[in-house]
C-alpha positions in Angstrom: 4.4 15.1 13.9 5.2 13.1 11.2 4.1 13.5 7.4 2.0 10.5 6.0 3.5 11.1 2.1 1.2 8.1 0.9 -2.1 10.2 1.9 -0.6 13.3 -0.4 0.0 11.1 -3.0 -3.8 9.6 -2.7 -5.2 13.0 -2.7 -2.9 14.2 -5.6 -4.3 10.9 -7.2 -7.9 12.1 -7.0 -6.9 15.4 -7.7 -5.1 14.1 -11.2 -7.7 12.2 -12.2 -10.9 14.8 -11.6 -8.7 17.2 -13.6 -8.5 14.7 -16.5 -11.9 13.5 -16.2 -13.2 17.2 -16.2 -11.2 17.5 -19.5 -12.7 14.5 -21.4 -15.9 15.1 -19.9 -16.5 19.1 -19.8 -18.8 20.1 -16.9 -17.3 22.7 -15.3 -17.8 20.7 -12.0 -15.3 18.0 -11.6 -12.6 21.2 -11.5 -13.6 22.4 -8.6 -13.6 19.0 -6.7 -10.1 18.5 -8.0 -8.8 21.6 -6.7 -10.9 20.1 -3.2 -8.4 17.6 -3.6 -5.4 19.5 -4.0 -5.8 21.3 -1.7 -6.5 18.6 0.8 -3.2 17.0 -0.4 -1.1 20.3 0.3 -2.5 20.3 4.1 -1.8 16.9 4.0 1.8 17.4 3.6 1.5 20.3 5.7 -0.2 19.2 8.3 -0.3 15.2 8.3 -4.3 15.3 9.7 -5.9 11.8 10.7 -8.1 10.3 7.9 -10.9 11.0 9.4 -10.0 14.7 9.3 -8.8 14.7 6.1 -12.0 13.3 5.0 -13.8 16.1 6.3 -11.7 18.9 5.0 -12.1 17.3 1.4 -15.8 17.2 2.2 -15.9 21.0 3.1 -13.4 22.3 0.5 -15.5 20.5 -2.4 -18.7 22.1 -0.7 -17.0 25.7 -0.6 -15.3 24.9 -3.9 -18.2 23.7 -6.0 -20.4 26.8 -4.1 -17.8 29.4 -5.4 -17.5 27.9 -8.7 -21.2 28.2 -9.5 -21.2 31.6 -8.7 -18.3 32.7 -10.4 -19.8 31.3 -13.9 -23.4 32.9 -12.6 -21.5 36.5 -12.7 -19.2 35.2 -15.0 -21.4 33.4 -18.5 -19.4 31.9 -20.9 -20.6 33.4 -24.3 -21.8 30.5 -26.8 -21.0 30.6 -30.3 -24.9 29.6 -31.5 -27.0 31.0 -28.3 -30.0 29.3 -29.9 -28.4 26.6 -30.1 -31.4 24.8 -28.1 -34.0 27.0 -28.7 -35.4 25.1 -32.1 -38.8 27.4 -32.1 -36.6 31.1 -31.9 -34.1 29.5 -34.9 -37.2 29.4 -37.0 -37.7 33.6 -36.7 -37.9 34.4 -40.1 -38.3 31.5 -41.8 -41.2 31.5 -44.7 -43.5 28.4 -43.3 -46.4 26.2 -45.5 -49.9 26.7 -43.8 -51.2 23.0 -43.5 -54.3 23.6 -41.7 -56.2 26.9 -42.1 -55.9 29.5 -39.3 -59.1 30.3 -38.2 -59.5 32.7 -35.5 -55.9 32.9 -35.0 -54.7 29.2 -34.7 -53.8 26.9 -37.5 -51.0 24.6 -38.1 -48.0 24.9 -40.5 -45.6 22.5 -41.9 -41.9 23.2 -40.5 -39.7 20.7 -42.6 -40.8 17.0 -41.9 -42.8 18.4 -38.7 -45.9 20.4 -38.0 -46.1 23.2 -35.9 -48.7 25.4 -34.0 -49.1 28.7 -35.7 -50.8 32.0 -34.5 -51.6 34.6 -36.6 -54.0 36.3 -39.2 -56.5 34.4 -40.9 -55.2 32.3 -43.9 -56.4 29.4 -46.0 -54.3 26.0 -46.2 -51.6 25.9 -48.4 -50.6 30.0 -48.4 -46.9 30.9 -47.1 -45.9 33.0 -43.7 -42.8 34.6 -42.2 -42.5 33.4 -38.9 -41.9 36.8 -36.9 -41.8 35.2 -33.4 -42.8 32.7 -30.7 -45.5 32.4 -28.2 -46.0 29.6 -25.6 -44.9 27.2 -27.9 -46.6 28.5 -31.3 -44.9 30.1 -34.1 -46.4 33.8 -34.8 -46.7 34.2 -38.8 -47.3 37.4 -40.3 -48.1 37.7 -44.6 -44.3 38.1 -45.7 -45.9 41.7 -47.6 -47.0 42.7 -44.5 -43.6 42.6 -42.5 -41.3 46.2 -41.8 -38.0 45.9 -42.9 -35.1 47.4 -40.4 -35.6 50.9 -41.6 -39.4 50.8 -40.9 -41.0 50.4 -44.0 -43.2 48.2 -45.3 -41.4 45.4 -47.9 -42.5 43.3 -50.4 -40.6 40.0 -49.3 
């Protein structure tokens, strides 16, 4: 048996260089095909397989790897600093909002800063002002801003 150092080198290569690319580029993905290729570099050395082989083990260690890593963040979230971050319609949950079309039966429109927006709620003539007080398939839900509990339960005048 003899050890083919130039392979472990190449697969330390690749290994090197998904690490740094996972670093400029977060995913959480290229990390765990890095390790694939550590790994394959250490049996490598170890072992001294034919490419072919070697190939193969990098193929199934990425597979396992990048398998193992999803479901370690799955059970695992990282907690985000601004969770509605990408939820534009929930960040707007207590905003006051301009009727621009009348609600009528429910439905109306409302201006949202240089946007327009969907609106359900009670009946209420252009031009009056609503809290939003939720979301629902894709419409604001605006309530009169009297009309609206505070957090102990009673009614406010907001």
């Amino acid at each position: 048996m003899t050890l083919d150092f130039d392979a472990y080198w190449y697969w330390m290569i690749v290994a090197v260089v998904l690490g740094v690319a996972e670093i400029i580029v977060p995913g959480v993905f290229l990390i765990w095909v890095a390790a694939a290729a550590a790994i394959t570099a250490l049996v490598t050395l170890i072992a001294g397989p034919p490419v072919a082989l070697q190939f193969t083990i990098f193929a199934g260690l990425a597979l396992i790897a990048t398998w193992g890593g999803k479901r370690w963040y799955v059970r695992h979230p990282v907690p985000s600093a601004d969770p509605l971050l990408n939820d534009r319609a929930a960040r707007l949950v207590g905003e006051t909002v301009e009727i621009t079309s009348a609600i009528v039966n429910g439905r109306g429109r409302a201006r949202v800063g240089d946007s327009e927006w969907n609106v359900r709620g009670p009946d209420a003539p252009a031009g009056s002002c609503l809290r939003v007080i939720g979301v629902e398939d894709g419409a604001l839900v605006v309530r009169q801003p009297s009309t609206l509990p505070d957090r102990a339960g009673s009614i406010s005048e907001s």
